[in-house]
C-alpha positions as CSV (number, residue, x, y, z in Angstrom):
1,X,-42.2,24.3,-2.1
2,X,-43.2,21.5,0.1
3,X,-41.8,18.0,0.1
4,X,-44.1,15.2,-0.2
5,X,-44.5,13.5,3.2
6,X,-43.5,10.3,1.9
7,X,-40.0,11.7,1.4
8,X,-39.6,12.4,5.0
9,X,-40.2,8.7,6.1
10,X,-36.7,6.8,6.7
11,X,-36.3,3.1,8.2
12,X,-36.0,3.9,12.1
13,X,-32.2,2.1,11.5
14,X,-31.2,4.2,9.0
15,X,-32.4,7.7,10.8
16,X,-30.7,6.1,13.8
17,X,-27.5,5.7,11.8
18,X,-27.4,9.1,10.7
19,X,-28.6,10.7,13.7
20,X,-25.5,8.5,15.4
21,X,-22.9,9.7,13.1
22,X,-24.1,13.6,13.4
23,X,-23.7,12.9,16.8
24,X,-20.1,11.9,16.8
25,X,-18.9,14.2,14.4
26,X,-17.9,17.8,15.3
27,X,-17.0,21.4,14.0
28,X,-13.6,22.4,15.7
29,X,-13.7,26.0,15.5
30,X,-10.2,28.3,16.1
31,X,-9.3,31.9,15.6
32,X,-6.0,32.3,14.4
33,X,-4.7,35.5,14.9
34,X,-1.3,36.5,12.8
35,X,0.2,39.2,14.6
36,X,3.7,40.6,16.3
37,X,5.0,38.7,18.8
38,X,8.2,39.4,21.4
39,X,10.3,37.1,22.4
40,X,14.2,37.0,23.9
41,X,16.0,33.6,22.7
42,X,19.6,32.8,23.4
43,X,19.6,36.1,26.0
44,X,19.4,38.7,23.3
45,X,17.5,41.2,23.3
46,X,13.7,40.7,22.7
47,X,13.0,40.4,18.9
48,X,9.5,40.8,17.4
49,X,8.7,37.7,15.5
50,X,5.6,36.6,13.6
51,X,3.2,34.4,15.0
52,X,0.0,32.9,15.6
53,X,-2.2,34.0,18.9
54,X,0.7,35.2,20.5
55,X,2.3,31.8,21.1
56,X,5.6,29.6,19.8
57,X,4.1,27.3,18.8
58,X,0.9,27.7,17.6
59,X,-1.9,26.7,18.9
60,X,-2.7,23.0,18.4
61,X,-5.8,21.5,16.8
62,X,-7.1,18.6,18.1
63,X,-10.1,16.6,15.7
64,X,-11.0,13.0,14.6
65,X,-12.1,11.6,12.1
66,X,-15.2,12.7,10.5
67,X,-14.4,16.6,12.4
68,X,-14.9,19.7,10.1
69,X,-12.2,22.0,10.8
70,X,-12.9,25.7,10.4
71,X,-10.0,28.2,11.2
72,X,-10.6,31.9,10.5
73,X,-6.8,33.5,9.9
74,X,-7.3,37.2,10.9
75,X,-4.0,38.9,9.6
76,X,-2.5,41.7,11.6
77,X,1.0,40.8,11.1
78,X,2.5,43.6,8.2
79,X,3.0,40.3,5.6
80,X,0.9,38.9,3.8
81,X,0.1,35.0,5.0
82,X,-1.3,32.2,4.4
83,X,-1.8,28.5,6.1
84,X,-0.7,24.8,4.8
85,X,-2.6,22.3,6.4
86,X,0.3,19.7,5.9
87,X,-1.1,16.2,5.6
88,X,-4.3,16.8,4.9
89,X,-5.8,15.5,1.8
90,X,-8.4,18.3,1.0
91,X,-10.9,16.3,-0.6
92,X,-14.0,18.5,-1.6
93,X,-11.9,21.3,-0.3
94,X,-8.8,22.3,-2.6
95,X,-9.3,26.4,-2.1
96,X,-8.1,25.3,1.9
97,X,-5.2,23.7,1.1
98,X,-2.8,26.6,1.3
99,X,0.1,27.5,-0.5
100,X,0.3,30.8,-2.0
101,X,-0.6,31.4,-5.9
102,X,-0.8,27.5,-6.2
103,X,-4.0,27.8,-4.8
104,X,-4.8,31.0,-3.2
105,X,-3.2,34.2,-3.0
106,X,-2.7,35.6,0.0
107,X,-4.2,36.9,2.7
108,X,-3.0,40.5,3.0
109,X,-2.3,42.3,5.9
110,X,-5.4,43.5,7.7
111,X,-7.2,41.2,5.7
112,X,-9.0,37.9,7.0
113,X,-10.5,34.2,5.0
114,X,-11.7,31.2,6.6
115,X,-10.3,27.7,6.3
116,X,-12.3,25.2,6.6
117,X,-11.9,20.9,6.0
118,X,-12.9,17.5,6.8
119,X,-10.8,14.7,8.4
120,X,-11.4,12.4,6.2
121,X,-9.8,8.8,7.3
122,X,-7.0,9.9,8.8
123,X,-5.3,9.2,12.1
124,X,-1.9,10.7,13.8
125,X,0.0,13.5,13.4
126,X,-0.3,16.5,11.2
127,X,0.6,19.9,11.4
128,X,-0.1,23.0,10.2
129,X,2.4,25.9,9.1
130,X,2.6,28.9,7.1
131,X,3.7,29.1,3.3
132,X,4.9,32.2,2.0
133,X,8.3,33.2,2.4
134,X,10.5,32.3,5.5
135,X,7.3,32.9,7.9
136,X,6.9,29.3,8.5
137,X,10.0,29.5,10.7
138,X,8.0,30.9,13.6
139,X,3.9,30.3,12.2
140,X,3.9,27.0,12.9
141,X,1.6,24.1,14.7
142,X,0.5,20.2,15.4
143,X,-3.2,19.4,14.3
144,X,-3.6,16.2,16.4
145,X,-6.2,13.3,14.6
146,X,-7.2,10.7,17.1
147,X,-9.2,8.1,16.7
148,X,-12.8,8.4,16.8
149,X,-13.2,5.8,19.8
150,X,-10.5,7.1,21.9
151,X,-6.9,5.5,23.2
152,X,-8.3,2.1,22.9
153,X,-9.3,2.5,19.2
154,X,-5.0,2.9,18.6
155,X,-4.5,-0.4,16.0
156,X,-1.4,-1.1,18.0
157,X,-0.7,-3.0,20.7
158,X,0.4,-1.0,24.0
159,X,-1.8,1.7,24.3
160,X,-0.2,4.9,25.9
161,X,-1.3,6.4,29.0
162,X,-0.1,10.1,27.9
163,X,0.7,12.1,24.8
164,X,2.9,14.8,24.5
165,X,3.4,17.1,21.1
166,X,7.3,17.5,20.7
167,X,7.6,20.3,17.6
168,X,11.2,20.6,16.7
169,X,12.6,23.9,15.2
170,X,15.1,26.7,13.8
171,X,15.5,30.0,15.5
172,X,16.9,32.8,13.6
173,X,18.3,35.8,15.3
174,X,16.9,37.7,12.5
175,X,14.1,39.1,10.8
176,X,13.5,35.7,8.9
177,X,11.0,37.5,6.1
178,X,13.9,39.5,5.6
179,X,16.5,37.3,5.2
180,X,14.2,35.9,2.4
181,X,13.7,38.4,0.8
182,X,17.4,39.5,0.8
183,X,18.5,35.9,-0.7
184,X,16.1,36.1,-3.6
185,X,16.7,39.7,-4.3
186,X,20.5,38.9,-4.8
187,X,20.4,35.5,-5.5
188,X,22.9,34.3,-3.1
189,X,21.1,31.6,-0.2
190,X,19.9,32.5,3.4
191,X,22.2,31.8,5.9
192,X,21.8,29.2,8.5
193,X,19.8,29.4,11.6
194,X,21.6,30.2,15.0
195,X,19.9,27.2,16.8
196,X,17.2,24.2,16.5
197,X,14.1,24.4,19.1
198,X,12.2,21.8,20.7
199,X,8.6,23.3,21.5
200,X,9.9,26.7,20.7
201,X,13.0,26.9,23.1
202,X,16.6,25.8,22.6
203,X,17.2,24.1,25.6
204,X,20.4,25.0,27.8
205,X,23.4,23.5,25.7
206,X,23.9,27.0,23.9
207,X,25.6,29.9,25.3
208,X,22.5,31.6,27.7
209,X,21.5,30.0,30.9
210,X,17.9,31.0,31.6
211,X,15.4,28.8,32.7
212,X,13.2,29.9,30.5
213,X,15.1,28.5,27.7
214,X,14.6,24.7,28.5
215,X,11.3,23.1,27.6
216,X,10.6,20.9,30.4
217,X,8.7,17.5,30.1
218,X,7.2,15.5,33.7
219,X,6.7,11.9,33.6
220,X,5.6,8.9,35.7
221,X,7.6,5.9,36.2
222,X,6.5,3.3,34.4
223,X,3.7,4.6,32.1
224,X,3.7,4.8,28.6
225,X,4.2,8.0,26.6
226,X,3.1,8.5,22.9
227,X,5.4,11.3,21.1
228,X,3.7,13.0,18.6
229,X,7.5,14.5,16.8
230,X,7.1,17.2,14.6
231,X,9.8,18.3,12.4
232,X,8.9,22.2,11.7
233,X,12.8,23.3,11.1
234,X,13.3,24.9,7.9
235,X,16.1,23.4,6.1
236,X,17.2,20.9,8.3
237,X,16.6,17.1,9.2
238,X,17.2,16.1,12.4
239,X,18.3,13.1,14.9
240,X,16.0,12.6,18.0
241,X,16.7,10.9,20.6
242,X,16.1,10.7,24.5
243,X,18.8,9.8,26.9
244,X,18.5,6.1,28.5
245,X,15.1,5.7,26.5
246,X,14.3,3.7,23.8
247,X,11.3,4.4,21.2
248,X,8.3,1.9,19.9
249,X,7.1,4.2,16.3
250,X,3.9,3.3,15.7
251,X,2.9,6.1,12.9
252,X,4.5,8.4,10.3
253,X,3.1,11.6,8.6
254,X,-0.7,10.2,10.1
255,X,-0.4,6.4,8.4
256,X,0.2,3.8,11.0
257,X,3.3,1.4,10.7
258,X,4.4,-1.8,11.9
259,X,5.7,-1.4,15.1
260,X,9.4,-0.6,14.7
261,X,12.0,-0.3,17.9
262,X,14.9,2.1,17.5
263,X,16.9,4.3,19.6
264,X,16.9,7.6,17.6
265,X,14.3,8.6,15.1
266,X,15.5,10.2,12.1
267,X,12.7,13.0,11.0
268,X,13.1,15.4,7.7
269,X,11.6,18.8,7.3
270,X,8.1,18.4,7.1
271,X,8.0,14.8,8.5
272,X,6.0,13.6,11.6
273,X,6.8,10.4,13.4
274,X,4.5,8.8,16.6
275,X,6.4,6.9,18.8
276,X,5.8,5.0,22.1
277,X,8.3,5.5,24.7
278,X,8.4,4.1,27.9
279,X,9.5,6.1,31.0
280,X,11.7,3.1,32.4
281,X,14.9,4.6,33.3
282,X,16.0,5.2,37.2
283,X,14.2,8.4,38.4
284,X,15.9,11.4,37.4
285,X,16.3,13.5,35.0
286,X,17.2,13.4,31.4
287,X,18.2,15.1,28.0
288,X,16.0,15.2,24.9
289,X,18.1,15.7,22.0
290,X,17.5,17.0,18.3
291,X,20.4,17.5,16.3
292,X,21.1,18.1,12.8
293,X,21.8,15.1,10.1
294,X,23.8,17.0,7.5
295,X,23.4,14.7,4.3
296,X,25.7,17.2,1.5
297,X,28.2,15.6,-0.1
298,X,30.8,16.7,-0.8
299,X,29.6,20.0,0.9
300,X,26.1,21.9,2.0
301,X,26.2,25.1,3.2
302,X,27.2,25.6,6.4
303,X,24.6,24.4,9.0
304,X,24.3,25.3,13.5
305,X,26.1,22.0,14.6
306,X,24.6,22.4,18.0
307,X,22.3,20.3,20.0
308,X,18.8,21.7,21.0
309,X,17.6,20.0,24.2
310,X,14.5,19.8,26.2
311,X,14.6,17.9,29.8
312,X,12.6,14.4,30.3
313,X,11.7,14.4,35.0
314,X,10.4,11.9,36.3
315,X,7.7,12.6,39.0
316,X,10.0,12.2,42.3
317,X,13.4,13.6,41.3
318,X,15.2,16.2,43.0
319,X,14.7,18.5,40.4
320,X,18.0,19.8,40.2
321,X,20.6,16.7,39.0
322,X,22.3,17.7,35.8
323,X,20.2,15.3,33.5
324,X,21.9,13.0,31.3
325,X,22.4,13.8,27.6
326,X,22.6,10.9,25.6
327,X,24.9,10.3,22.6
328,X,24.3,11.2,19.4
329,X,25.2,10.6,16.0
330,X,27.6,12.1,13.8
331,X,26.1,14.7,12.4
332,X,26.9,13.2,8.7
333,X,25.4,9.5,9.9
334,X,23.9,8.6,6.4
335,X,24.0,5.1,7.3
336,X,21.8,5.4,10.4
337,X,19.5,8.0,8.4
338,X,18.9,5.6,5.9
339,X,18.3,2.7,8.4
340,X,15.9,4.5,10.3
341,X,13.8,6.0,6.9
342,X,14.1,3.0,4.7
343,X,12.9,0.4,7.5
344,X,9.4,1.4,8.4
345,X,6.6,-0.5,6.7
346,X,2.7,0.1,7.1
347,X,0.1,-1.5,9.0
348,X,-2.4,-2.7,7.1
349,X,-5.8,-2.4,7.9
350,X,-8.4,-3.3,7.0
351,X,-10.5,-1.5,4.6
352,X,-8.1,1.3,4.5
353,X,-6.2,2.0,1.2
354,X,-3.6,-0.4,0.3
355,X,-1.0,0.2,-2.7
356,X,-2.2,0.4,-6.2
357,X,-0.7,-3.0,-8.0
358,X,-1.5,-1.4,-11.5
359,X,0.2,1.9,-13.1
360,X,-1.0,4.2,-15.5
361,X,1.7,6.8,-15.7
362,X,5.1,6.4,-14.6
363,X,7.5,9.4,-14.0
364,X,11.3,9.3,-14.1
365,X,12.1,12.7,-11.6
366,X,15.7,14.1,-11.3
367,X,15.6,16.3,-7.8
368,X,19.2,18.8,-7.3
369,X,21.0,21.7,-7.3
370,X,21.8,24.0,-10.4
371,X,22.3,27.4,-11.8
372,X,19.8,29.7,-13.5
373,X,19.9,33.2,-14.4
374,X,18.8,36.3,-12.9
375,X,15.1,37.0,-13.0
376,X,13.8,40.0,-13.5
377,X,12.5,40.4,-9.7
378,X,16.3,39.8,-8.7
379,X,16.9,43.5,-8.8
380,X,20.8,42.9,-6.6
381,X,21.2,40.3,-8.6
382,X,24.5,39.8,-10.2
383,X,23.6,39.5,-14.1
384,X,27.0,38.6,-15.5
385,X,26.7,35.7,-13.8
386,X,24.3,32.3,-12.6
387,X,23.1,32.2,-9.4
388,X,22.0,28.8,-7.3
389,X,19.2,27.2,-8.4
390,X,17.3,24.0,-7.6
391,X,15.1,21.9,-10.4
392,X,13.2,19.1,-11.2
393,X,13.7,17.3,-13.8
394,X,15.9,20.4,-15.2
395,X,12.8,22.8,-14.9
396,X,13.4,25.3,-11.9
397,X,10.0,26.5,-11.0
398,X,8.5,29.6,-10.4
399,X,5.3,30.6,-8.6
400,X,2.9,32.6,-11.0
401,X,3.8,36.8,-10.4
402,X,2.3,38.8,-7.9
403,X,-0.8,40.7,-8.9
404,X,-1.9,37.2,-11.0
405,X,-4.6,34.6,-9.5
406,X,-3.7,31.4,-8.1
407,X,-2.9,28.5,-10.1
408,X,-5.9,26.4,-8.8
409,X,-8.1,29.8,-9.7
410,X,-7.1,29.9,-13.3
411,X,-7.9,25.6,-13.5
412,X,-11.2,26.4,-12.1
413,X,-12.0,28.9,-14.9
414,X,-10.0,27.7,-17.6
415,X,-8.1,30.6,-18.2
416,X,-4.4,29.1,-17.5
417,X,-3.0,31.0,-20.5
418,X,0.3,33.1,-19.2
419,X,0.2,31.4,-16.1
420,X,1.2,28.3,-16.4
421,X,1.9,25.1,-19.3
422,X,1.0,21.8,-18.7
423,X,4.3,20.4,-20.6
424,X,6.4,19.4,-17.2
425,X,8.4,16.4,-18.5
426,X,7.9,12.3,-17.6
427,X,11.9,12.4,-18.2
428,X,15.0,14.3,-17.7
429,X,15.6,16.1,-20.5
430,X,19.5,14.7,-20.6
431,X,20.0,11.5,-19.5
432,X,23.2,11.6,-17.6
433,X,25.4,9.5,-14.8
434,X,23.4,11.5,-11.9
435,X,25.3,10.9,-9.3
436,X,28.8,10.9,-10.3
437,X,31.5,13.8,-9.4
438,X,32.4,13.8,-13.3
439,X,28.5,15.1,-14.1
440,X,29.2,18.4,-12.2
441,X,29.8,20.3,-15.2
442,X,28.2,23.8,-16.1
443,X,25.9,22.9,-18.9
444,X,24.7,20.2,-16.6
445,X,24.0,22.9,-13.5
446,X,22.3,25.2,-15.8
447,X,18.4,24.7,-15.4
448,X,15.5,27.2,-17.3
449,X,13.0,28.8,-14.9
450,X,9.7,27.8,-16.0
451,X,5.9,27.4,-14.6
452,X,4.9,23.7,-15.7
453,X,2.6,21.1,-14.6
454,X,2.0,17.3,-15.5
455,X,-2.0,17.0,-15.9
456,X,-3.1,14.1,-14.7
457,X,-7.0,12.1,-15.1
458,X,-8.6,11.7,-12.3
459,X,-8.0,8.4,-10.9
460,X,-4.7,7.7,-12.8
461,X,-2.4,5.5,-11.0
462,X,1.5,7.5,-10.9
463,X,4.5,6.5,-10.0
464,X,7.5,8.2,-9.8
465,X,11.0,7.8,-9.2
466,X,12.5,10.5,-7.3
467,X,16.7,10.6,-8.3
468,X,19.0,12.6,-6.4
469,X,21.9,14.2,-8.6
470,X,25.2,15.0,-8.0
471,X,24.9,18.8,-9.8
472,X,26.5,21.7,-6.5
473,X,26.1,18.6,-4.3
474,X,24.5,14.8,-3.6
475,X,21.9,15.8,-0.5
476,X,19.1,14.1,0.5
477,X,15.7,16.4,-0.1
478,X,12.3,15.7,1.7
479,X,9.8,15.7,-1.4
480,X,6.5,16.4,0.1
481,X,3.4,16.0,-1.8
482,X,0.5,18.2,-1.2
483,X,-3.6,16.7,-1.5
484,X,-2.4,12.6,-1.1
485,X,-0.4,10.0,0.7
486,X,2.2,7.8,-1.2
487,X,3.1,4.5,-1.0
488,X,7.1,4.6,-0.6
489,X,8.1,1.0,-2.6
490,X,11.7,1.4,-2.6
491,X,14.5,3.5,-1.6
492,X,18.4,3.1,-2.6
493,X,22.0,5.2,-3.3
494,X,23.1,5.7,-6.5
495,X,21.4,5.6,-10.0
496,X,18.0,4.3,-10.2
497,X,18.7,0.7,-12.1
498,X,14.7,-0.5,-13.1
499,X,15.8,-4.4,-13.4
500,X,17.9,-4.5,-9.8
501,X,15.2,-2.2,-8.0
502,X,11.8,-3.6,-8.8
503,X,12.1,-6.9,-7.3
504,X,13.0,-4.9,-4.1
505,X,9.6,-3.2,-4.7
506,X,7.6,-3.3,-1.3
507,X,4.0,-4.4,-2.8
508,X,2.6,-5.5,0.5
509,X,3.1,-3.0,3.1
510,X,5.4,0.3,1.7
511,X,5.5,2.8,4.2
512,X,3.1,5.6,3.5
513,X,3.9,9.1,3.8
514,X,3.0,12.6,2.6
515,X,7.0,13.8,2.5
516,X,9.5,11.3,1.6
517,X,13.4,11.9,2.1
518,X,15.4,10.8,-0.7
519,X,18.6,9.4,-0.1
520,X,21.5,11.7,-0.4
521,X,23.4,10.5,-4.1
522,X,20.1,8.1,-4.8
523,X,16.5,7.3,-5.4
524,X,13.0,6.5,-4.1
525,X,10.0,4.8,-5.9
526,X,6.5,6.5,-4.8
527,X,2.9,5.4,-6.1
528,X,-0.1,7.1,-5.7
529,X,-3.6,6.9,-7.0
530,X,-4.7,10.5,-7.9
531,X,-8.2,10.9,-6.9
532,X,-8.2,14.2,-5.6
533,X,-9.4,16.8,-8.3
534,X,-7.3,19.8,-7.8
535,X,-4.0,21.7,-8.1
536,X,-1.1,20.1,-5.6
537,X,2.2,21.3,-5.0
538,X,4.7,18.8,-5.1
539,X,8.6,20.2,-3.6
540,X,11.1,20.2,-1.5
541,X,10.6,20.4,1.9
542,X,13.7,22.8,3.0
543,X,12.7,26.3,2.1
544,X,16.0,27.3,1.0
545,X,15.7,24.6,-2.2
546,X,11.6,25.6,-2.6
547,X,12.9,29.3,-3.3
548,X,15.1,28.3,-5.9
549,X,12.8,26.5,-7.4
550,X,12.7,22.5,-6.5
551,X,9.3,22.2,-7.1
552,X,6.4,21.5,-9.5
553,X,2.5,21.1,-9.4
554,X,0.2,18.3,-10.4
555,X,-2.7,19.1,-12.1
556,X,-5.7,16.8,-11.3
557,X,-8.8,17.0,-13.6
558,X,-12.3,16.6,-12.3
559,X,-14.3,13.3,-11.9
560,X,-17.3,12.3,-13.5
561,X,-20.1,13.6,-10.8
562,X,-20.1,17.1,-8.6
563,X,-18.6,15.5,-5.7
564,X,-15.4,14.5,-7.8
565,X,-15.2,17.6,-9.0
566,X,-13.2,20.8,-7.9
567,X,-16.1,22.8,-6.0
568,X,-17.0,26.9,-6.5
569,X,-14.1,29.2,-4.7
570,X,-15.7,29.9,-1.4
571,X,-17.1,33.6,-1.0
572,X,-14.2,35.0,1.0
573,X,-10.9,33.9,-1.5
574,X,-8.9,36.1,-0.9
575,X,-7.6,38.4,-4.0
576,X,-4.6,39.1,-5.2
């Protein structure tokens, strides 16, 4: 049928306007590939590894604001795969968001599906990974949001005249799937990885002298670098730091902050940081360090305590000068962990989103260690026994069975019977000392295995403390939320108190983040306005503790109107 022609005419402004903003906003289209991939690390043989267009790291995506993304996975790796876009909020688009049977299943091997998103008001540094089993360890990438006016639009004052993506890892000499596989079949944990990587290599501190082994960064005297730092590692947070350089941060997880100067960056599992860095030093050549920040008390697992190093030359060196490796900190330096994560604050801008002063739900979270039984799945599982666990708020959860549909799949048709309850708890279900060595006790460990979710309206203010327990061991766990940013308003050791913590409660300008490390034997306070309609993962960021269970989902019910609504899955969902 034919429109009237008076429903064509527009003010000439407004089809200016929108003729303007079609013209600045893009599709960025990529093919991702998922295949085999060979590669030699630490001079052993070549291994085949899983990865993405034949390249460790992936390929980056580059967008700004306003961009739809569209990335068509094409699986011909022998797993099956699927990609977290970690950071982004998803709005309009849950069925991208990732995680497999939250809310897709997977894409199986020879199979293919299309992801596609908006950037929607954000700026910085995401990245993208894979999440299902171990894969992540090697299917991994930075998605890069600039501003939508260029280097000059940056809110902060000293505007770079480079960037460079640092993406710091864990390399397994091992089949990683594998070794996943093997750890939930018998219930005992992964072991640790042989080394950390920056941009894929280990540098040459470890035991194999190949040049191909050092990733290699050239700079100008003088000019200003902006480090987009990515941590990808699997289980372990990291201390960063460049030798006879200082930094400037400017952002975290793609929210700006107030400028904060530091000489090491501290940077969890699943955390980004941007920082300024100014090349300064003498010409020559020098060490970029990442090394681990083991936080266990009184004991982790065991953990690589070596140094992975990339080299920082200036334009005019010899090339050939032993650079110089700066020092680094212990590797069980809580103090300067917790300096470094608790002293960031945001930038506020304006119009952006500030923290909500009002709550309509608040949340009292224990995050830990435990024991649970077998499950049925654990076929070299010992069953006389418990096996390590990991809970929240003493419910250890479980990802809906293979064969089932996704979580988000059975919200969307209202069909959730069997696969999940919506009775996850506001409380503990014991209220204990939580971080005392005394609470360690058996019936304390032992946590049910259960698939629960806390419901939420839409638009209902949360917040939620996050508390650390003392249950195997104190340890500080990234808690990364999938679909928002939070507002981080306090951070401490020990028990949460209510009446000494709130009037430390940041109100002004809390850090905001999408993964927030809690501090080994304590507690942080997050807020966040749930407006996104939709079924988000909340858990830990090491995958050891997300296989045992330290996890839950937020359910978020729809708005009143289509657009605040979760939309039809999209025609190529994969099946499970």
């Amino acid at each position: 049928m034919a429109w009237p022609r008076s429903s064509l005419v527009l003010p000439f402004g407004l089809i200016a306007l929108v003729f303007a903003c079609v013209a600045q906003a893009s599709i960025v289209e990529h093919t991702f590939n998922v295949g085999n991939l060979s590669i030699s690390q630490l001079c052993q043989p070549p291994r085949i590894i899983t990865a993405v267009n034949g390249q460790l790291p992936g390929p980056a995506i580059h967008a700004s604001d306003g961009d739809t993304v569209v990335v068509h996975l094409v699986n011909q790796s022998p797993y099956n795969v699927t990609i977290h876009w970690h950071g982004i909020f998803q709005r309009g688009t849950p069925w991208a968001d990732g995680p497999t049977m939250v809310t897709q299943c997977p894409v199986k091997p020879g199979g293919n599906y299309t992801y596609r998103f908006n950037v929607t008001e954000q700026e910085g540094t995401l990245w993208w990974h894979a999440h299902i089993s171990y894969l992540r360890a090697t299917v991994y990438g930075a998605l890069v949001l600039r501003p939508r006016g260029g280097t000059e639009a940056y809110p902060f004052p000293t505007k770079p005249d480079r960037e460079e993506t640092v993406i710091l890892g864990e390399w397994w000499n091992d089949n990683v799937y594998d070794l996943e596989q093997l750890a939930f079949l018998t219930g005992f944990t992964a072991r640790n990885a042989d080394a950390y990587t920056i941009n894929g290599k280990p540098g040459d501190l470890y035991n194999c002298s190949n040049a191909d082994q050092t990733y290699k960064f050239q700079v100008q005297s003088n000019e200003t670098y902006l480090l987009r730092i990515i941590n990808a590692a699997l289980n372990t947070p990291l201390f960063f730091k460049v030798a006879n350089h200082s930094f400037n941060v400017v952002g975290v997880d793609a929210a700006y902050t107030t400028p904060y100067d530091t000489d090491v960056v501290v940077i969890a599992p699943g955390q980004t940081v941007d920082a300024l860095m100014v090349a300064g030093a003498t010409v020559g050549r020098y060490y970029m360090a990442a090394s681990p920040y083991d936080s266990a008390i009184p004991q982790g697992p065991p953990f690589s305590e070596t140094t992975a190093t990339a080299v920082v030359e200036y334009i005019g060196s010899e090339g050939e000068e032993t650079p110089v490796l700066p020092s680094r900190p212990d590797y069980n330096d809580t103090a300067t962990a917790f300096r470094f994560l608790s002293n960031l604050t945001a930038l506020v801008l304006q119009d952006k989103p500030t923290v909500p002063l009002s709550v309509d739900t608040r949340m009292f979270v224990t995050v830990g260690l435990g024991v649970s039984d077998c499950q049925p799945r654990q076929v070299l599982c010992n069953r006389s026994t418990t096996v390590f666990s990991s809970s929240m708020n003493n419910n250890s959860f479980v990802l809906p069975a293979p064969g089932a549909v996704s979580m988000l799949q059975a919200h969307y048709s209202n069909a959730t019977a069997g696969l999940y309850t919506r009775d996850f708890p506001d409380q503990p279900p014991v209220i204990f000392d939580y971080t005392a060595d005394a609470s360690d006790t058996a019936m304390l460990q032992y946590t049910p295995k259960s698939t629960k979710v806390k419901t939420l309206r839409y638009n209902e203010t949360v917040e939620m403390v996050l508390q650390n327990t003392r249950l195997i061991a104190k340890e500080s766990h990234p808690m990364h939320l999938h679909g928002y940013n939070f507002f981080v308003l306090a951070q401490g050791f020990g028990n949460y108190d209510e009446a000494t913590a709130t009037p430390q409660f940041n109100l002004v300008n809390p850090q905001e983040r999408n993964t927030v490390a809690v501090p080994t034997g304590g507690w942080a306070v997050i807020r966040f306005l749930a407006n996104n309609p939709g079924m988000w993962f909340m858990h830990c960021h090491f995958d050891a503790h997300l296989d045992l269970g330290l996890g839950m989902v937020f359910e978020v019910q729809d708005g009143p109107t289509a657009e605040t609504s979760v939309p039809p899955p999209p025609a190529d969902l994969p099946h499970c």
